[in-house]
C-alpha positions in Angstrom: 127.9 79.7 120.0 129.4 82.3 122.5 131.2 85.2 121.2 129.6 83.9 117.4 127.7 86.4 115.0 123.7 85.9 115.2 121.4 86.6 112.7 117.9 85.7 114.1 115.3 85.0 110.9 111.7 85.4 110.8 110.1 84.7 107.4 113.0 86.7 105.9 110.3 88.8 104.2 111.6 92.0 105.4 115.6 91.4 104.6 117.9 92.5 102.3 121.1 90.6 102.6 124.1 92.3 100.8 125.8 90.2 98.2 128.6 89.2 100.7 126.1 87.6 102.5 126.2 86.9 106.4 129.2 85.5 108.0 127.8 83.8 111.5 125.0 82.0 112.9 121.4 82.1 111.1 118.5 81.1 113.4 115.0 81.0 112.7 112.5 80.6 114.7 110.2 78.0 113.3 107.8 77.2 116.5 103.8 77.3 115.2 101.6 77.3 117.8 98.0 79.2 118.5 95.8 79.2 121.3 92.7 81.0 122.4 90.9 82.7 125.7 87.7 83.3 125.6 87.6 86.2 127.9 84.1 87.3 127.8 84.0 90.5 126.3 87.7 89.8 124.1 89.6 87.0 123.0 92.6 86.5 124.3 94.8 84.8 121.1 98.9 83.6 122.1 100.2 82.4 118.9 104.3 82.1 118.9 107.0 83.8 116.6 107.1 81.0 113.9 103.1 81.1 112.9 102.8 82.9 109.5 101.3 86.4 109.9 99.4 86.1 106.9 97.9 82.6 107.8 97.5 84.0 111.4 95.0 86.9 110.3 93.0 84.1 108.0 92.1 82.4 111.1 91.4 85.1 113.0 89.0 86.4 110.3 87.6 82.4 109.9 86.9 82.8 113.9 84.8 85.8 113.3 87.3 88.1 115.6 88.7 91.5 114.4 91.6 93.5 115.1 94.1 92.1 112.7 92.0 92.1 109.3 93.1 95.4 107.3 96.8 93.8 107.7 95.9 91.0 105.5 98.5 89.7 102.5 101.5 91.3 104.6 104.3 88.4 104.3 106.6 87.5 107.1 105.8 85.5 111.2 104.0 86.6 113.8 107.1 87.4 115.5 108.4 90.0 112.9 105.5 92.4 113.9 106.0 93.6 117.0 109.7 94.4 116.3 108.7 96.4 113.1 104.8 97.2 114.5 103.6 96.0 111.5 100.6 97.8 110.1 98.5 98.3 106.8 95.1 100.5 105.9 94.8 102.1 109.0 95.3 98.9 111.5 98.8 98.4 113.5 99.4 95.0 115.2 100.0 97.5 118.9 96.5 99.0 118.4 95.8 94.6 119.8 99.2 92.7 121.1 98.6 92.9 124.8 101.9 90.9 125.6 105.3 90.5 124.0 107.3 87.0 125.1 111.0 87.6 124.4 114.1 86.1 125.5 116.2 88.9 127.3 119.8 88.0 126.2 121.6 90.3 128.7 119.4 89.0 132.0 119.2 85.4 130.6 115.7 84.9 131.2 112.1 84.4 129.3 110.0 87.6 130.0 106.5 89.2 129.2 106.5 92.4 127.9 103.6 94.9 128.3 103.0 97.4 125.3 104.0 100.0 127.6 107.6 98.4 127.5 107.7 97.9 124.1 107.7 101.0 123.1 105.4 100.9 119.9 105.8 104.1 117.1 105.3 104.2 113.6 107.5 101.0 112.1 109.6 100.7 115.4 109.2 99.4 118.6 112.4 98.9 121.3 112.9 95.5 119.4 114.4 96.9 116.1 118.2 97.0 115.7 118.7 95.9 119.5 120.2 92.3 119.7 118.8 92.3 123.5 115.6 91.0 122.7 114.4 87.7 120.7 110.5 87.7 120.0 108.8 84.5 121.0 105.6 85.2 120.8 103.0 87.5 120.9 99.3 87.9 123.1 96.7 89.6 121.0 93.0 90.9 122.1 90.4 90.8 119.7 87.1 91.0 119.0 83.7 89.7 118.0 81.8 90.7 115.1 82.4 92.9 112.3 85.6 94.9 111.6 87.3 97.9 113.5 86.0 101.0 112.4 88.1 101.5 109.2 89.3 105.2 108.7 91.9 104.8 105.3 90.2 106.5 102.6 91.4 104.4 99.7 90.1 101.0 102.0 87.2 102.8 102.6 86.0 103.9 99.1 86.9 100.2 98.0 84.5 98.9 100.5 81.6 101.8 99.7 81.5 102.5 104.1 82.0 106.1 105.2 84.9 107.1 107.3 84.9 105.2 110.7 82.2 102.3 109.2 82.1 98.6 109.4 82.5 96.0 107.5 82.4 92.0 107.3 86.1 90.6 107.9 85.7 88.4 105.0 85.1 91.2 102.9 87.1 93.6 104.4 90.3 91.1 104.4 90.0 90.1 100.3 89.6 93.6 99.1 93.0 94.7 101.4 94.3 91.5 99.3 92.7 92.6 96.2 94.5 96.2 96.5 97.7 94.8 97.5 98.1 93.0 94.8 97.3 95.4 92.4 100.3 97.6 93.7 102.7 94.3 93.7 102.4 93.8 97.6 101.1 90.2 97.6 103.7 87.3 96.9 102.8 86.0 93.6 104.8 83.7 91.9 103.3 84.9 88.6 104.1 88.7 89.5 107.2 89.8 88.7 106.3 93.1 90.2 106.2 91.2 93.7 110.0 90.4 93.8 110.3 93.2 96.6 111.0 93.4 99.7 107.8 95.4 100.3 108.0 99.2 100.8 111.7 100.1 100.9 110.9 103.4 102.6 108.8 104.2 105.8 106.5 107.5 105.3 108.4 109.8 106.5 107.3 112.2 109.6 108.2 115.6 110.0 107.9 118.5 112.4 106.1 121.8 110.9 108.9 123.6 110.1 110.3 120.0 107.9 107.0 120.8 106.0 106.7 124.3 105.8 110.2 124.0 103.8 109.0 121.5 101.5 105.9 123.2 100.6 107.9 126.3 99.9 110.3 124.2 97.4 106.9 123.1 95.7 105.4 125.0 92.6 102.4 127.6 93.4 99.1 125.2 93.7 101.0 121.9 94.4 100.3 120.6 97.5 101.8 117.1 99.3 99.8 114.3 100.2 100.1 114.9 104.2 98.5 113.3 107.3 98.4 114.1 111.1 100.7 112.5 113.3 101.1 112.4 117.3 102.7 115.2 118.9 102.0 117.8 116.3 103.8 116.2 113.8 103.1 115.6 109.8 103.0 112.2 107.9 104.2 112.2 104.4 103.7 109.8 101.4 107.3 108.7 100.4 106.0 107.0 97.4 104.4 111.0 96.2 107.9 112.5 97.3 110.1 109.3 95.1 107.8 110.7 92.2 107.9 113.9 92.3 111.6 114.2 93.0 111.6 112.1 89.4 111.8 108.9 90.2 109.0 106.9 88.0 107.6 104.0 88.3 109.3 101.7 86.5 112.4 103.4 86.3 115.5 100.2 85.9 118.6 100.7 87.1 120.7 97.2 86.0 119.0 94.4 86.9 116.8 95.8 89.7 114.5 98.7 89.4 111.2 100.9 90.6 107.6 98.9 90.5 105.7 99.5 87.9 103.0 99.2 90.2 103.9 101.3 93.1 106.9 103.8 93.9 107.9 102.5 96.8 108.7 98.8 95.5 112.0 98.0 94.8 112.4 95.1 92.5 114.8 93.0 91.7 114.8 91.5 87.9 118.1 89.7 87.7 120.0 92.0 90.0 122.3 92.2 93.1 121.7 93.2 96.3 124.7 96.1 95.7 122.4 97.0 92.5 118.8 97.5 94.4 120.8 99.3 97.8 122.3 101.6 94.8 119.5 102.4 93.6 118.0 102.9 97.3 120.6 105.1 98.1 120.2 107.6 95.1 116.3 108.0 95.4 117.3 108.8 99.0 120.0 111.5 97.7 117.5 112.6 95.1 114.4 113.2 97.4 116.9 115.0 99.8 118.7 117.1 97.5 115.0 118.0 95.1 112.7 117.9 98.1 115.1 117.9 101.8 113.3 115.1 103.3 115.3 112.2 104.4 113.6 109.3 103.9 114.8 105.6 105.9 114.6 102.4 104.9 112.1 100.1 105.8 113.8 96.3 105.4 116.6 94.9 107.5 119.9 95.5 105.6 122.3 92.6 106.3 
Protein backbone atom coordinates (compact mmCIF):
# COMPACT_ATOMS: atom_id res chain seq x y z
CA UNK A 1 0.00 0.00 0.00
CA UNK A 2 3.03 2.42 0.38
CA UNK A 3 3.65 4.83 -2.28
CA UNK A 4 -0.32 3.67 -3.67
CA UNK A 5 -3.10 6.32 -4.47
CA UNK A 6 -5.78 6.49 -1.42
CA UNK A 7 -9.13 7.55 -1.69
CA UNK A 8 -10.71 7.34 1.79
CA UNK A 9 -14.81 6.89 1.50
CA UNK A 10 -17.42 7.95 3.80
CA UNK A 11 -20.93 7.28 2.63
CA UNK A 12 -19.82 8.74 -0.78
CA UNK A 13 -22.76 11.18 -0.43
CA UNK A 14 -20.72 14.18 -0.95
CA UNK A 15 -18.52 12.80 -4.16
CA UNK A 16 -18.39 13.35 -7.61
CA UNK A 17 -16.14 10.96 -9.26
CA UNK A 18 -15.14 11.99 -12.85
CA UNK A 19 -15.95 9.55 -15.55
CA UNK A 20 -12.39 8.15 -15.58
CA UNK A 21 -12.97 7.17 -12.34
CA UNK A 22 -10.16 6.63 -9.51
CA UNK A 23 -7.07 4.83 -10.25
CA UNK A 24 -5.73 3.55 -6.61
CA UNK A 25 -6.82 2.39 -3.35
CA UNK A 26 -10.64 2.97 -2.12
CA UNK A 27 -11.17 2.63 1.65
CA UNK A 28 -14.11 3.12 3.55
CA UNK A 29 -14.52 3.26 6.78
CA UNK A 30 -17.34 1.04 7.83
CA UNK A 31 -16.77 0.83 11.81
CA UNK A 32 -20.56 1.55 13.66
CA UNK A 33 -20.21 2.04 17.06
CA UNK A 34 -22.04 4.58 19.71
CA UNK A 35 -21.65 5.16 23.18
CA UNK A 36 -22.93 7.52 25.84
CA UNK A 37 -21.67 9.62 29.09
CA UNK A 38 -23.93 10.78 31.19
CA UNK A 39 -22.13 13.76 32.40
CA UNK A 40 -24.56 15.48 34.62
CA UNK A 41 -25.45 18.55 33.06
CA UNK A 42 -24.42 17.10 29.12
CA UNK A 43 -24.09 13.98 27.42
CA UNK A 44 -21.13 13.05 26.40
CA UNK A 45 -21.99 10.81 22.81
CA UNK A 46 -18.52 8.99 20.89
CA UNK A 47 -19.98 7.35 17.90
CA UNK A 48 -17.16 6.42 15.14
CA UNK A 49 -16.68 7.43 11.42
CA UNK A 50 -18.78 4.54 9.86
CA UNK A 51 -22.29 5.29 11.90
CA UNK A 52 -24.82 6.99 9.45
CA UNK A 53 -25.18 10.67 10.22
CA UNK A 54 -28.67 10.57 9.46
CA UNK A 55 -29.45 7.40 11.73
CA UNK A 56 -27.04 9.04 14.35
CA UNK A 57 -29.30 12.30 14.77
CA UNK A 58 -32.59 9.77 14.99
CA UNK A 59 -31.13 8.40 18.04
CA UNK A 60 -30.12 11.24 19.43
CA UNK A 61 -33.57 12.79 19.04
CA UNK A 62 -35.18 9.14 20.36
CA UNK A 63 -32.79 9.85 23.57
CA UNK A 64 -34.46 13.17 24.09
CA UNK A 65 -30.85 15.03 23.66
CA UNK A 66 -30.39 18.11 21.26
CA UNK A 67 -27.76 19.65 19.47
CA UNK A 68 -27.77 17.69 16.26
CA UNK A 69 -31.67 17.84 15.25
CA UNK A 70 -31.97 20.85 12.60
CA UNK A 71 -29.32 18.56 10.58
CA UNK A 72 -31.71 15.90 10.08
CA UNK A 73 -32.15 14.04 6.42
CA UNK A 74 -28.43 15.20 5.58
CA UNK A 75 -26.95 11.86 3.88
CA UNK A 76 -23.41 10.66 4.46
CA UNK A 77 -21.25 9.05 8.16
CA UNK A 78 -20.55 10.58 11.07
CA UNK A 79 -17.12 10.93 9.99
CA UNK A 80 -17.77 13.15 6.86
CA UNK A 81 -18.93 16.03 9.17
CA UNK A 82 -16.28 17.30 10.87
CA UNK A 83 -14.13 17.43 7.65
CA UNK A 84 -16.85 19.37 5.76
CA UNK A 85 -18.57 20.94 9.24
CA UNK A 86 -21.66 19.82 8.25
CA UNK A 87 -24.57 22.04 8.97
CA UNK A 88 -28.29 22.73 8.08
CA UNK A 89 -31.19 25.36 9.39
CA UNK A 90 -29.08 27.19 11.53
CA UNK A 91 -27.17 24.04 13.53
CA UNK A 92 -23.39 23.07 12.55
CA UNK A 93 -22.07 19.72 13.85
CA UNK A 94 -18.81 22.30 15.64
CA UNK A 95 -21.49 24.37 17.54
CA UNK A 96 -21.40 20.17 19.68
CA UNK A 97 -18.24 17.79 18.51
CA UNK A 98 -16.04 18.29 21.57
CA UNK A 99 -13.23 15.82 20.14
CA UNK A 100 -12.12 14.70 16.76
CA UNK A 101 -10.15 11.03 16.67
CA UNK A 102 -8.02 10.86 13.52
CA UNK A 103 -5.25 8.94 12.40
CA UNK A 104 -2.28 11.44 11.75
CA UNK A 105 -0.54 9.83 8.67
CA UNK A 106 2.65 11.89 8.88
CA UNK A 107 3.32 11.25 12.87
CA UNK A 108 1.86 7.67 12.62
CA UNK A 109 -0.22 7.73 15.52
CA UNK A 110 -4.14 7.84 16.71
CA UNK A 111 -4.76 11.37 18.20
CA UNK A 112 -7.70 13.52 19.74
CA UNK A 113 -8.33 16.60 18.38
CA UNK A 114 -9.86 19.55 20.26
CA UNK A 115 -12.20 21.95 18.17
CA UNK A 116 -9.58 24.48 18.67
CA UNK A 117 -7.27 22.24 16.37
CA UNK A 118 -9.69 21.60 13.99
CA UNK A 119 -10.10 24.56 12.80
CA UNK A 120 -14.02 24.77 12.12
CA UNK A 121 -15.45 27.65 9.38
CA UNK A 122 -18.25 27.63 7.23
CA UNK A 123 -18.05 24.04 5.21
CA UNK A 124 -14.25 23.56 6.10
CA UNK A 125 -12.34 22.55 8.79
CA UNK A 126 -8.30 21.60 8.54
CA UNK A 127 -9.57 18.04 7.51
CA UNK A 128 -10.73 19.04 3.80
CA UNK A 129 -8.32 18.39 0.93
CA UNK A 130 -5.39 17.45 3.41
CA UNK A 131 -4.49 13.66 3.15
CA UNK A 132 -2.80 14.08 6.72
CA UNK A 133 -5.76 13.32 8.59
CA UNK A 134 -8.33 10.23 8.58
CA UNK A 135 -11.48 10.84 10.78
CA UNK A 136 -12.25 8.04 13.14
CA UNK A 137 -14.59 9.28 15.14
CA UNK A 138 -16.17 12.02 16.61
CA UNK A 139 -17.22 13.19 20.66
CA UNK A 140 -20.29 15.22 20.72
CA UNK A 141 -22.02 17.16 23.82
CA UNK A 142 -25.50 17.44 23.96
CA UNK A 143 -28.30 18.18 25.69
CA UNK A 144 -31.55 17.42 27.56
CA UNK A 145 -34.85 18.58 26.63
CA UNK A 146 -36.18 20.44 23.92
CA UNK A 147 -34.33 21.81 20.93
CA UNK A 148 -31.44 24.55 20.60
CA UNK A 149 -32.96 27.79 20.25
CA UNK A 150 -33.72 27.80 16.43
CA UNK A 151 -32.79 31.13 14.66
CA UNK A 152 -33.46 30.11 10.51
CA UNK A 153 -36.41 32.02 9.57
CA UNK A 154 -37.81 29.58 7.06
CA UNK A 155 -37.42 26.58 10.01
CA UNK A 156 -38.81 28.90 12.18
CA UNK A 157 -42.08 29.95 10.40
CA UNK A 158 -42.50 26.09 9.58
CA UNK A 159 -42.55 25.39 13.15
CA UNK A 160 -44.86 28.71 14.16
CA UNK A 161 -41.81 29.62 17.21
CA UNK A 162 -40.38 33.14 17.12
CA UNK A 163 -36.73 33.74 16.37
CA UNK A 164 -34.52 32.09 19.15
CA UNK A 165 -37.75 29.60 20.34
CA UNK A 166 -38.00 26.02 21.21
CA UNK A 167 -39.30 23.22 20.01
CA UNK A 168 -39.77 19.33 20.55
CA UNK A 169 -36.96 17.37 18.67
CA UNK A 170 -39.43 15.06 17.22
CA UNK A 171 -41.07 17.81 15.74
CA UNK A 172 -38.43 19.94 15.01
CA UNK A 173 -36.38 16.91 13.22
CA UNK A 174 -39.60 15.82 10.67
CA UNK A 175 -40.41 19.22 9.56
CA UNK A 176 -36.31 19.87 8.67
CA UNK A 177 -37.22 16.32 6.80
CA UNK A 178 -40.37 17.59 5.51
CA UNK A 179 -38.61 20.84 3.94
CA UNK A 180 -35.81 18.94 2.58
CA UNK A 181 -37.61 16.90 0.71
CA UNK A 182 -39.64 19.36 -0.81
CA UNK A 183 -36.42 20.99 -2.25
CA UNK A 184 -34.97 17.40 -3.44
CA UNK A 185 -32.52 17.14 -0.45
CA UNK A 186 -33.73 13.85 1.03
CA UNK A 187 -32.64 10.48 -0.75
CA UNK A 188 -35.72 9.18 -2.25
CA UNK A 189 -35.71 6.48 -4.48
CA UNK A 190 -39.03 7.69 -5.97
CA UNK A 191 -37.51 11.36 -6.49
CA UNK A 192 -35.83 11.84 -9.37
CA UNK A 193 -35.05 15.35 -8.16
CA UNK A 194 -32.80 13.68 -5.36
CA UNK A 195 -30.18 12.21 -7.74
CA UNK A 196 -27.72 15.12 -6.51
CA UNK A 197 -24.97 15.31 -4.79
CA UNK A 198 -26.73 17.86 -2.48
CA UNK A 199 -25.86 21.67 -2.87
CA UNK A 200 -23.10 21.91 -5.50
CA UNK A 201 -22.19 25.34 -4.31
CA UNK A 202 -21.32 26.66 -0.67
CA UNK A 203 -22.99 30.26 -0.05
CA UNK A 204 -20.56 32.29 -0.80
CA UNK A 205 -18.96 34.94 1.78
CA UNK A 206 -17.79 38.14 0.86
CA UNK A 207 -16.03 41.23 2.30
CA UNK A 208 -18.08 44.70 1.92
CA UNK A 209 -16.49 45.94 -0.86
CA UNK A 210 -17.35 42.00 -2.77
CA UNK A 211 -20.95 43.29 -1.97
CA UNK A 212 -21.00 46.82 -2.50
CA UNK A 213 -19.98 45.80 -6.25
CA UNK A 214 -22.69 43.41 -6.59
CA UNK A 215 -25.37 45.61 -5.45
CA UNK A 216 -24.16 48.23 -7.76
CA UNK A 217 -24.48 45.58 -10.85
CA UNK A 218 -28.16 45.00 -9.55
CA UNK A 219 -31.20 46.98 -10.94
CA UNK A 220 -32.57 50.11 -8.73
CA UNK A 221 -34.83 48.31 -5.91
CA UNK A 222 -33.26 44.83 -6.20
CA UNK A 223 -31.77 43.79 -3.27
CA UNK A 224 -29.74 40.22 -2.52
CA UNK A 225 -30.69 37.83 -0.04
CA UNK A 226 -27.57 38.63 2.45
CA UNK A 227 -26.69 37.44 5.99
CA UNK A 228 -23.95 38.50 8.62
CA UNK A 229 -20.93 36.66 8.89
CA UNK A 230 -17.90 36.67 11.44
CA UNK A 231 -15.31 39.24 10.97
CA UNK A 232 -17.45 41.75 9.22
CA UNK A 233 -18.16 39.74 6.48
CA UNK A 234 -21.43 39.06 4.26
CA UNK A 235 -23.20 35.61 3.52
CA UNK A 236 -24.80 35.25 0.23
CA UNK A 237 -27.49 32.84 -1.13
CA UNK A 238 -25.76 31.04 -4.16
CA UNK A 239 -28.96 29.47 -5.19
CA UNK A 240 -30.56 33.63 -5.54
CA UNK A 241 -27.23 34.57 -7.38
CA UNK A 242 -27.51 30.92 -9.96
CA UNK A 243 -31.05 32.53 -10.63
CA UNK A 244 -30.63 35.62 -11.08
CA UNK A 245 -27.56 35.34 -13.25
CA UNK A 246 -30.24 33.12 -15.42
CA UNK A 247 -29.85 29.91 -14.54
CA UNK A 248 -33.57 28.37 -13.80
CA UNK A 249 -34.52 25.76 -12.18
CA UNK A 250 -34.85 23.12 -14.30
CA UNK A 251 -32.65 24.24 -16.87
CA UNK A 252 -31.04 20.48 -18.76
CA UNK A 253 -27.96 20.56 -20.15
CA UNK A 254 -27.61 16.66 -21.75
CA UNK A 255 -28.39 14.22 -19.45
CA UNK A 256 -27.84 16.13 -16.21
CA UNK A 257 -29.38 19.44 -15.28
CA UNK A 258 -30.70 22.22 -12.52
CA UNK A 259 -33.39 20.82 -9.79
CA UNK A 260 -36.55 21.67 -10.40
CA UNK A 261 -36.85 21.93 -6.87
CA UNK A 262 -33.99 24.03 -5.79
CA UNK A 263 -31.04 25.99 -7.71
CA UNK A 264 -28.45 24.65 -6.15
CA UNK A 265 -29.12 20.82 -7.01
CA UNK A 266 -27.39 19.46 -9.69
CA UNK A 267 -29.00 16.44 -11.14
CA UNK A 268 -28.07 13.90 -12.98
CA UNK A 269 -30.91 12.20 -15.42
CA UNK A 270 -28.88 9.85 -17.57
CA UNK A 271 -25.65 11.88 -17.64
CA UNK A 272 -21.91 11.86 -17.05
CA UNK A 273 -19.89 13.10 -14.55
CA UNK A 274 -18.01 15.37 -17.46
CA UNK A 275 -21.81 16.48 -18.28
CA UNK A 276 -22.97 17.72 -14.59
CA UNK A 277 -18.92 19.32 -13.84
CA UNK A 278 -19.79 21.19 -17.37
CA UNK A 279 -22.65 22.41 -16.42
CA UNK A 280 -20.94 23.36 -12.86
CA UNK A 281 -18.41 25.08 -14.42
CA UNK A 282 -20.62 27.45 -16.68
CA UNK A 283 -23.04 28.55 -13.80
CA UNK A 284 -19.72 29.34 -12.11
CA UNK A 285 -18.55 31.50 -15.34
CA UNK A 286 -22.08 32.87 -15.61
CA UNK A 287 -22.54 34.09 -11.87
CA UNK A 288 -18.93 35.53 -12.26
CA UNK A 289 -19.09 37.19 -15.43
CA UNK A 290 -23.30 38.56 -14.75
CA UNK A 291 -22.83 39.02 -10.98
CA UNK A 292 -18.54 38.86 -10.03
CA UNK A 293 -18.99 36.47 -7.29
CA UNK A 294 -17.09 33.28 -7.47
CA UNK A 295 -18.83 30.68 -6.21
CA UNK A 296 -16.92 27.03 -4.98
CA UNK A 297 -18.07 23.78 -5.08
CA UNK A 298 -19.38 22.08 -2.31
CA UNK A 299 -18.75 18.02 -3.20
CA UNK A 300 -15.49 16.23 -3.44
CA UNK A 301 -14.47 16.13 -7.15
CA UNK A 302 -12.49 12.90 -7.78
Amino acid sequence: MRGERVLILGGGSNLVVRDEGWDGLCVQLGWQATSMLDRGDHVSVRASAGVVWDDFVAQMVDAGLSGVECISGVPGHVGATPIQNVGAYGQEVSDTITKVRVADLEARKIVELAPSECGFAYRTSVFKGNPRWIVLGVEFRLTRGESQPIRYAELCKALGVADGGTAPLRTVRDTVIQLRRGKGMVVDPNDPESRSAGSFFTNPIVDAATLAALEARLPAGVVPPKFAAPDGMTKLSAAWLIERAGFAKGTRRGGVGISNKHALALVNRGGTATELLALAKEIQDGVRERLGIELHPEPVIV
